[in-house]
C-alpha atoms as an extended CHARMM CRD file, in Angstrom:
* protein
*
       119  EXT
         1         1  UNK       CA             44.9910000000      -58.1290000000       49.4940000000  PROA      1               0.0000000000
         2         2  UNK       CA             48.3840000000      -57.8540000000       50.7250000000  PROA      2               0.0000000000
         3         3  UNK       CA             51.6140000000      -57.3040000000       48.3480000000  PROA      3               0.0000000000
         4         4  UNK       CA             54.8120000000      -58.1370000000       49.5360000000  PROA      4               0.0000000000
         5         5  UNK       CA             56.4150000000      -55.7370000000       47.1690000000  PROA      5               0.0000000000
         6         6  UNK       CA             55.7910000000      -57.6050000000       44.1310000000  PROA      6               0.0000000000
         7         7  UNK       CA             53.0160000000      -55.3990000000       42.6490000000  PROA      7               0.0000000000
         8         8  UNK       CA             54.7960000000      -52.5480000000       43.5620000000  PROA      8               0.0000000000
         9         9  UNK       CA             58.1960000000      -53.4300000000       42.0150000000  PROA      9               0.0000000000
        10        10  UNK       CA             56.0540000000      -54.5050000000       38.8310000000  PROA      10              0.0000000000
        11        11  UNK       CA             54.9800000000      -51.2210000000       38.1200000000  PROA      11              0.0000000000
        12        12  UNK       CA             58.6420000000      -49.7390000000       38.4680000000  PROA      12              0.0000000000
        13        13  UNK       CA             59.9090000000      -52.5640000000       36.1570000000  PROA      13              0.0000000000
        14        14  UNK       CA             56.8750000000      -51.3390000000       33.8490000000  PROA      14              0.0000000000
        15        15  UNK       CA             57.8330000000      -47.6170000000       34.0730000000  PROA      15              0.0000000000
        16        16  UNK       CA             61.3200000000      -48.3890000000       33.5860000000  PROA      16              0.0000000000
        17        17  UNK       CA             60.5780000000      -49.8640000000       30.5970000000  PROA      17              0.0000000000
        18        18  UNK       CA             58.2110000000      -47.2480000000       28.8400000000  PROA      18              0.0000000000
        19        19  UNK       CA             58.8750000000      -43.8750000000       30.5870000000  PROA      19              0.0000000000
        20        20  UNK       CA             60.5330000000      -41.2010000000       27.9990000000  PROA      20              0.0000000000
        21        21  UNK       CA             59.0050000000      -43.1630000000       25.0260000000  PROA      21              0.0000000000
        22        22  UNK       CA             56.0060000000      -43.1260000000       23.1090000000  PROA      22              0.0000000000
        23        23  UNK       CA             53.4990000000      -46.4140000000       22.5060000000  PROA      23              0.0000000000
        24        24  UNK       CA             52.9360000000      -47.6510000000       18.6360000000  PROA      24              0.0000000000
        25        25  UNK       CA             51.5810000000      -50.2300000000       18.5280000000  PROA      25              0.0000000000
        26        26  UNK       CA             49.2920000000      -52.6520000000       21.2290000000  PROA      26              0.0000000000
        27        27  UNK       CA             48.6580000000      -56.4400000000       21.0310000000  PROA      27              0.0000000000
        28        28  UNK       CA             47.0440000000      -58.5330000000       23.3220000000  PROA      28              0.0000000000
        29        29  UNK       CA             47.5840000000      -62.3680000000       22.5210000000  PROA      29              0.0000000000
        30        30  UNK       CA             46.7740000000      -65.0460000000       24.8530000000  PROA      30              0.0000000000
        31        31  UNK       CA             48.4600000000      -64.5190000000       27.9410000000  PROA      31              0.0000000000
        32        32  UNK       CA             50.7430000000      -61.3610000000       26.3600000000  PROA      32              0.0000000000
        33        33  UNK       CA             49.7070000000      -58.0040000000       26.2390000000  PROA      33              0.0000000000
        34        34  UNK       CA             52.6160000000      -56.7520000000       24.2670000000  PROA      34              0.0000000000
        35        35  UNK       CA             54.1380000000      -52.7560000000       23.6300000000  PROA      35              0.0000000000
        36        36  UNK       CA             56.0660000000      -51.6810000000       21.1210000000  PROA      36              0.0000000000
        37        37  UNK       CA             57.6000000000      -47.9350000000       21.2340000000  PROA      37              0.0000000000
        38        38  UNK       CA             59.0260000000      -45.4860000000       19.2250000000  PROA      38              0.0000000000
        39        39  UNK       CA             62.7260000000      -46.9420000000       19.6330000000  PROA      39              0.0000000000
        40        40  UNK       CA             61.4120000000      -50.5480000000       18.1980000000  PROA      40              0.0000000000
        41        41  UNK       CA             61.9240000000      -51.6840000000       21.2640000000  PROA      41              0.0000000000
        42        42  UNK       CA             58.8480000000      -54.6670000000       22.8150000000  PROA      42              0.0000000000
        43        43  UNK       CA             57.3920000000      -54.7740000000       26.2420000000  PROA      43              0.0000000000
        44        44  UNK       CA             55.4210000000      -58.1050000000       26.7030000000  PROA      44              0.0000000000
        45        45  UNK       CA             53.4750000000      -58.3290000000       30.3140000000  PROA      45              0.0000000000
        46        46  UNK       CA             53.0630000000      -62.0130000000       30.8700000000  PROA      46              0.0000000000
        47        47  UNK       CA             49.8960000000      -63.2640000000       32.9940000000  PROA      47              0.0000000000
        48        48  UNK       CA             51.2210000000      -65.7100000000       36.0350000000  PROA      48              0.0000000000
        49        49  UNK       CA             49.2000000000      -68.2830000000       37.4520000000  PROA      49              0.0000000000
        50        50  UNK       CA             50.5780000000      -70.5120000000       40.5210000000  PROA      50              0.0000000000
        51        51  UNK       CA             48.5780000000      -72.0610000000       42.0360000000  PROA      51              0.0000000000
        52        52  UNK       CA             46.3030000000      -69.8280000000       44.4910000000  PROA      52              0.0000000000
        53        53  UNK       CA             48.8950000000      -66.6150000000       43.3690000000  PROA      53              0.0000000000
        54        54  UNK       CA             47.9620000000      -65.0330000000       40.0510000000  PROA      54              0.0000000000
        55        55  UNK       CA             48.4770000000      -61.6720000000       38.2570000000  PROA      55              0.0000000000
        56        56  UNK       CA             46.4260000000      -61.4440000000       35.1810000000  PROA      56              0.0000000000
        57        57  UNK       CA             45.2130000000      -58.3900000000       32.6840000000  PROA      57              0.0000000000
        58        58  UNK       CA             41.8380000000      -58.1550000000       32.6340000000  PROA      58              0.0000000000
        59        59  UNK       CA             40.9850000000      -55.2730000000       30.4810000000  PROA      59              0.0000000000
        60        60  UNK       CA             42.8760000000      -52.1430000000       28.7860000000  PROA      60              0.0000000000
        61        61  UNK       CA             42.1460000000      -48.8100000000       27.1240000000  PROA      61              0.0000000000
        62        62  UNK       CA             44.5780000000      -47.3300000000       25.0730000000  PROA      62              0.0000000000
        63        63  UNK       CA             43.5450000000      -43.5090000000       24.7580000000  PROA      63              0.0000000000
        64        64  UNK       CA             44.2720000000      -43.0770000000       21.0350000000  PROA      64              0.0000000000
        65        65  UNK       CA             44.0740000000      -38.8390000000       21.2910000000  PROA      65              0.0000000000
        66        66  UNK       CA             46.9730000000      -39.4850000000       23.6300000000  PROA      66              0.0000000000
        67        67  UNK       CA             49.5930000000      -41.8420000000       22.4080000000  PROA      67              0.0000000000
        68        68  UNK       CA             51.7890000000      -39.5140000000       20.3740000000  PROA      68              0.0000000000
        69        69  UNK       CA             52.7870000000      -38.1770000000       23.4810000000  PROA      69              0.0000000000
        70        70  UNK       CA             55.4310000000      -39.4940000000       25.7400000000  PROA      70              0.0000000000
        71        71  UNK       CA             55.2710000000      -41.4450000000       28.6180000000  PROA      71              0.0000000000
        72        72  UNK       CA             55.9510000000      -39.8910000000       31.8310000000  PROA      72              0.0000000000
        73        73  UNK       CA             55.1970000000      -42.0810000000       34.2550000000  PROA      73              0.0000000000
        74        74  UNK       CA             53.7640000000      -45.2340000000       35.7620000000  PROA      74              0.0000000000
        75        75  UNK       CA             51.4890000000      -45.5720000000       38.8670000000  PROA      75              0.0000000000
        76        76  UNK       CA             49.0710000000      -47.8980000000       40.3610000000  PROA      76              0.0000000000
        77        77  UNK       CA             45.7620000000      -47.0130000000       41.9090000000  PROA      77              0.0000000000
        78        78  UNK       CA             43.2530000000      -48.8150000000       43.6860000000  PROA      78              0.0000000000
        79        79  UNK       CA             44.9630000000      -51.8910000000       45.6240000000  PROA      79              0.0000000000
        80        80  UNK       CA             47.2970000000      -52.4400000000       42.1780000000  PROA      80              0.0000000000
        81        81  UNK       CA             44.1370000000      -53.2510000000       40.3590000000  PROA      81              0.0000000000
        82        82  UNK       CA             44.2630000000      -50.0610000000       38.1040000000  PROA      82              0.0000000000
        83        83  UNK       CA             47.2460000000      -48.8910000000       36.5100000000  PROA      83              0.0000000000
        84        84  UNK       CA             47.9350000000      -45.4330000000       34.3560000000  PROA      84              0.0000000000
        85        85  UNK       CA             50.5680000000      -45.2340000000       32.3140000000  PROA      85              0.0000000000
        86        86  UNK       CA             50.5370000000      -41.3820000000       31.3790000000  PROA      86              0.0000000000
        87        87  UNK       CA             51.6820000000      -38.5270000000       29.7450000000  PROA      87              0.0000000000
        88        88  UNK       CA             51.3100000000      -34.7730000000       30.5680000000  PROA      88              0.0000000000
        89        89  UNK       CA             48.3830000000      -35.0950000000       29.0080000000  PROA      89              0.0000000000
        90        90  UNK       CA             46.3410000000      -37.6240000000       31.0800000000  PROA      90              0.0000000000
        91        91  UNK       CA             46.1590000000      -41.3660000000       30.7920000000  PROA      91              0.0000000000
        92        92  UNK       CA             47.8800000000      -42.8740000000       27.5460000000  PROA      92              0.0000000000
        93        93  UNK       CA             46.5650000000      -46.5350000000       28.8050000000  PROA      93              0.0000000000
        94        94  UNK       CA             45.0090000000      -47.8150000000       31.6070000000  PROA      94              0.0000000000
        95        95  UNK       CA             44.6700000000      -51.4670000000       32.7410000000  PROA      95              0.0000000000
        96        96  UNK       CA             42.3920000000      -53.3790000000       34.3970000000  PROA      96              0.0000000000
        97        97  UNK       CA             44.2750000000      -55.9050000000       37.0160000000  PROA      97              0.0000000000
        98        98  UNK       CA             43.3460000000      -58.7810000000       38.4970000000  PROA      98              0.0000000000
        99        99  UNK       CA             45.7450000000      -60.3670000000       41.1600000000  PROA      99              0.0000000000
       100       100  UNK       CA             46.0890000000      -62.6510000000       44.6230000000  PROA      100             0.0000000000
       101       101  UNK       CA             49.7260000000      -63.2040000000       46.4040000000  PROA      101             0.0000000000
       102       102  UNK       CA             47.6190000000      -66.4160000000       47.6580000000  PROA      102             0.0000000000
       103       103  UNK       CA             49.5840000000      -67.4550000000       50.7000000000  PROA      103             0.0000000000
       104       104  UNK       CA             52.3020000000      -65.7750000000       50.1600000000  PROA      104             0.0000000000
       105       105  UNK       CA             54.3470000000      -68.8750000000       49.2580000000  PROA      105             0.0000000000
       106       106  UNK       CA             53.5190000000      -68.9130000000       45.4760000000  PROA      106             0.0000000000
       107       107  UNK       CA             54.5650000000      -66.2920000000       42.8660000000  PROA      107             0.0000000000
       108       108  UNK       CA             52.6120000000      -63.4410000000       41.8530000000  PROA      108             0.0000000000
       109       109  UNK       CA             53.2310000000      -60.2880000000       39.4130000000  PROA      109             0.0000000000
       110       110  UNK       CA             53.1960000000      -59.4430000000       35.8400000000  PROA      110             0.0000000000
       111       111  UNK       CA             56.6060000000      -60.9270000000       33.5170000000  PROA      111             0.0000000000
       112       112  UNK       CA             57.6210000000      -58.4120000000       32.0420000000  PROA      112             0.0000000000
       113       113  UNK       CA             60.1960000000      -59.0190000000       29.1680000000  PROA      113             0.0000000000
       114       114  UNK       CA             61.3490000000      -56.2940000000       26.9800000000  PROA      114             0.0000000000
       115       115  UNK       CA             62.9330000000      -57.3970000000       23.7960000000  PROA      115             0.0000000000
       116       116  UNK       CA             64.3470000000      -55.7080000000       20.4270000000  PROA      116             0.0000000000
       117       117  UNK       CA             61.4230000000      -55.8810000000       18.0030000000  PROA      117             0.0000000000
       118       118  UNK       CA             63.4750000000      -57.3920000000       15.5260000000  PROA      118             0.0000000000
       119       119  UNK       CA             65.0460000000      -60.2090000000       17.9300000000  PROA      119             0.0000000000
């Protein structure tokens, strides 16, 4: 598959988002799989569909013996199908990612919205 930077800049957004923080809580509903952390602050990652382009999650593990420590970093492995979010310690959670830029004329990528939990 070839990403026109979109996957790429996806994970930054993500690691933006998380990095110096620690995961609480993990939802996935419908389309959303939403993070809160440890400043009450929510990061939703939106499936996208368009046509032939898509970005969906397809599976996650959340590595419970890790999650009280705090994120590090974000990186992508395997074409941008596998992503680790991670601490010092290894993985924290890993997802499973299924995407296609399609032609190249459609868009593609996660939406990622980060919100105040209360808001």
């Amino acid at each position: 598959m070839f990403d026109d930077g979109t996957m790429q800049e996806n994970v930054q957004e993500l690691g933006d988002a998380v990095v110096g923080h620690r995961i609480t809580r993990v939802e996935q509903t419908g389309s959303a799989l939403s993070l809160t952390l440890d400043d009450g602050r929510k990061v939703d990652l939106y499936d996208t569909d368009c046509c032939c382009a898509y970005t969906e999650l397809e599976a996650f593990l959340l590595n419970l013996e890790r999650v009280n420590h705090i994120i590090t970093g974000v990186k992508a492995t395997d074409d941008y199908t596998t992503w680790h979010v991670y601490a010092d310690m290894g993985d924290v959670l890993a997802l499973t990612v299924g995407w296609n830029a399609g032609s190249g004329n459609y868009g593609y990528g996660f939406n990622i919205r980060v919100t105040e939990e209360n808001a």
